[in-house]
C-alpha beads as a LAMMPS data file, in Angstrom:
LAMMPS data file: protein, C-alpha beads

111 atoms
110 bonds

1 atom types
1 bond types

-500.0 500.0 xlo xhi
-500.0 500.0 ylo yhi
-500.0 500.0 zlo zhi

Masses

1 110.0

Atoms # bond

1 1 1 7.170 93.860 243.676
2 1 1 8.238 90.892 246.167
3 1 1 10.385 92.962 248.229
4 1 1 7.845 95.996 248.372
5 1 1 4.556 93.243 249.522
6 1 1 7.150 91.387 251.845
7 1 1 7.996 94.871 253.763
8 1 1 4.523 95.025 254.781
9 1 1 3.836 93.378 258.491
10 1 1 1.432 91.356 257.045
11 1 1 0.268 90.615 253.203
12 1 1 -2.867 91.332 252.601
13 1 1 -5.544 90.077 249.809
14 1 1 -5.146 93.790 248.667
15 1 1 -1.776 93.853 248.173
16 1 1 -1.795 90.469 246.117
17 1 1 -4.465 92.112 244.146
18 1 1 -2.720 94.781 242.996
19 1 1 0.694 92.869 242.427
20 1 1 -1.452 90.469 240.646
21 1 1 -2.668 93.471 238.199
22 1 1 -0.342 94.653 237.693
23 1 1 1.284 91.188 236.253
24 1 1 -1.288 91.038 234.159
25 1 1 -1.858 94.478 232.714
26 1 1 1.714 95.783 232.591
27 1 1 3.092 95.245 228.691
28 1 1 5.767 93.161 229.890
29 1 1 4.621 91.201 232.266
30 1 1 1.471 90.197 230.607
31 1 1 3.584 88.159 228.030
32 1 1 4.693 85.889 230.739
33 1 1 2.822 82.276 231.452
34 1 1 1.550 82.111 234.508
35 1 1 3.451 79.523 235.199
36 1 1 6.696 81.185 234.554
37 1 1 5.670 84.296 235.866
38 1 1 5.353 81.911 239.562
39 1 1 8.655 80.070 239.158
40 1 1 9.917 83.717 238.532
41 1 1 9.064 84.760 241.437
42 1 1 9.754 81.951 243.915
43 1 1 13.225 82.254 242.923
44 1 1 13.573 85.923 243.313
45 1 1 11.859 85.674 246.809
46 1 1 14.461 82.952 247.820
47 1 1 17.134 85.262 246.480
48 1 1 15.659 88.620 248.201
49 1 1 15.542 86.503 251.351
50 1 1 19.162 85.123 251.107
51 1 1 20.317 88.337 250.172
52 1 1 18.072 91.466 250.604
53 1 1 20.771 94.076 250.072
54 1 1 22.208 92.723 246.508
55 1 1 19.022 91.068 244.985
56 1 1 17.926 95.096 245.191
57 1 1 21.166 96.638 244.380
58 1 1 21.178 94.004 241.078
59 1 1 17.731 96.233 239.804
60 1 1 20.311 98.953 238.592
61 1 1 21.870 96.340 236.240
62 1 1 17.939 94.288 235.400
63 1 1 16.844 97.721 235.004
64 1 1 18.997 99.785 232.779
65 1 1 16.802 102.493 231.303
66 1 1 15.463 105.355 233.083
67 1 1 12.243 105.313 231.801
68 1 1 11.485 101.912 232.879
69 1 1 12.796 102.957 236.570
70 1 1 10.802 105.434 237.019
71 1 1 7.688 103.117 236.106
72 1 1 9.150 100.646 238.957
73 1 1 9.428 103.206 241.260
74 1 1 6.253 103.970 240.354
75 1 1 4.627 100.259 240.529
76 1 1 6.058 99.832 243.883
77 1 1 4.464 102.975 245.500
78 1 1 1.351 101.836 243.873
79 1 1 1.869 98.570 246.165
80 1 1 2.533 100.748 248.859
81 1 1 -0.070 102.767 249.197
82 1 1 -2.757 99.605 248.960
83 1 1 -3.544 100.688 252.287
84 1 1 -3.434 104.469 251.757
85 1 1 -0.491 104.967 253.614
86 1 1 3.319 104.545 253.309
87 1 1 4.713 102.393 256.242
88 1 1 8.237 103.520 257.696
89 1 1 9.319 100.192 256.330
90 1 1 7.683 101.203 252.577
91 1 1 9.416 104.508 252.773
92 1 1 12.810 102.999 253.224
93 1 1 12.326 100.773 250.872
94 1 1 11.562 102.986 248.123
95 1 1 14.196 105.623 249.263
96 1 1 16.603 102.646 249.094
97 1 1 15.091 101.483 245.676
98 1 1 15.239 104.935 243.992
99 1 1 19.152 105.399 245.450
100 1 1 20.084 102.076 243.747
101 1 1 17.640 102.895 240.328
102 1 1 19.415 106.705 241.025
103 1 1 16.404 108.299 241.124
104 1 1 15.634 111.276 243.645
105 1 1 12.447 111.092 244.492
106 1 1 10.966 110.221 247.786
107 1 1 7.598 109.337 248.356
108 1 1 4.990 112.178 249.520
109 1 1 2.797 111.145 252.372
110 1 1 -0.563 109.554 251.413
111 1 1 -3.892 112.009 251.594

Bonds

1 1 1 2
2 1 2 3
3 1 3 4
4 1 4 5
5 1 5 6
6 1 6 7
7 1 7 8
8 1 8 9
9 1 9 10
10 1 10 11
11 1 11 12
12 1 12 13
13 1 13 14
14 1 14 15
15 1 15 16
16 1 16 17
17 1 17 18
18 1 18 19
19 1 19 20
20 1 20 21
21 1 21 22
22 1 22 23
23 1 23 24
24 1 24 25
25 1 25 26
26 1 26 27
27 1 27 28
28 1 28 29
29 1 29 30
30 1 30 31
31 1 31 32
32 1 32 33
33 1 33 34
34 1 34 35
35 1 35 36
36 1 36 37
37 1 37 38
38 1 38 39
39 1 39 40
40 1 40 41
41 1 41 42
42 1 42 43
43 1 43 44
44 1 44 45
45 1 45 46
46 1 46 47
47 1 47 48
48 1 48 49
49 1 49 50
50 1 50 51
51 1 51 52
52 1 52 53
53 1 53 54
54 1 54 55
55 1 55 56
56 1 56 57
57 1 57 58
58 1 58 59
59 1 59 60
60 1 60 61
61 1 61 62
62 1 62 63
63 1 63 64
64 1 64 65
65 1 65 66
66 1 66 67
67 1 67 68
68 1 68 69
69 1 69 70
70 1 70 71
71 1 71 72
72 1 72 73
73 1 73 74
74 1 74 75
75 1 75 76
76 1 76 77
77 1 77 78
78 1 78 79
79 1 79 80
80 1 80 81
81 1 81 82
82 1 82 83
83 1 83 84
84 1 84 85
85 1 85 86
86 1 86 87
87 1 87 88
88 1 88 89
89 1 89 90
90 1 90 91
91 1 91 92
92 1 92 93
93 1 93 94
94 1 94 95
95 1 95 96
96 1 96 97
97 1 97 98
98 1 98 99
99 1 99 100
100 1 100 101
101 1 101 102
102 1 102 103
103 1 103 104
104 1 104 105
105 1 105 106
106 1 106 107
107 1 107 108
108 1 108 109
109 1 109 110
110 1 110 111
C-alpha cells in the first residue's frame, strides 16, 4: 500500500482514505492496533525508500499464497484508481508488483 500511495506525485486525502479502509476493513489488517499498524508502516516506508527494488521483490516471500496475491494486486489498483485513472508511474508499479507476486495481469485503463 506504501509503495502504491508514494508513486503518486502527490498524496492526496483520498488516497489516505482508502489505504486507511482498507486497514481497517480488510480481515487481517483489522486485527492490528493502531499503533502497531503505524510503527508497521514507518518501518516499511524507511525500507521501501532505502531499497525500492528488494522491499517489493521480498512480497513474493511475505506473500506466499496466490490467493492472497491476487487480493494485493487487487488492493493496490483500488489505491490506484482513487483518482479514476492509472498514472504511468501506477501502471509500472503494478506490472512490476504482479511480475514479482507472478501474476499476469496488467491493469485495464480506467472508464
Amino acid at each position: 500500500m506504501i509503495a502504491m500511495v508514494r508513486s503518486t506525485p502527490t498524496i492526496s486525502r483520498r488516497h489516505y482514505n482508502i489505504a486507511l479502509d482498507i486497514a481497517q476493513t480488510h480481515r487481517i489488517l483489522k486485527k492490528i492496533r493502531p499503533v502497531e499498524f503505524k510503527r508497521t508502516v514507518r518501518t516499511q516506508a524507511r525500507i521501501l525508500e532505502n531499497d525500492p527494488r528488494r522491499a517489493l521483490e521480498a512480497l513474493a516471500v511475505l506473500i506466499p499464497k496466490h490467493a492472497e496475491r491476487l487480493e494485493t494486486v487487487g488492493l493496490l489498483r483500488r489505491i490506484a484508481l482513487t483518482d479514476g485513472i492509472y498514472s504511468d508511474r501506477e501502471k509500472d508499479l503494478l506490472e512490476r508488483i504482479s511480475k514479482v507476486l507472478e501474476i499476469n495481469k496488467t491493469p485495464r485503463a480506467a472508464i
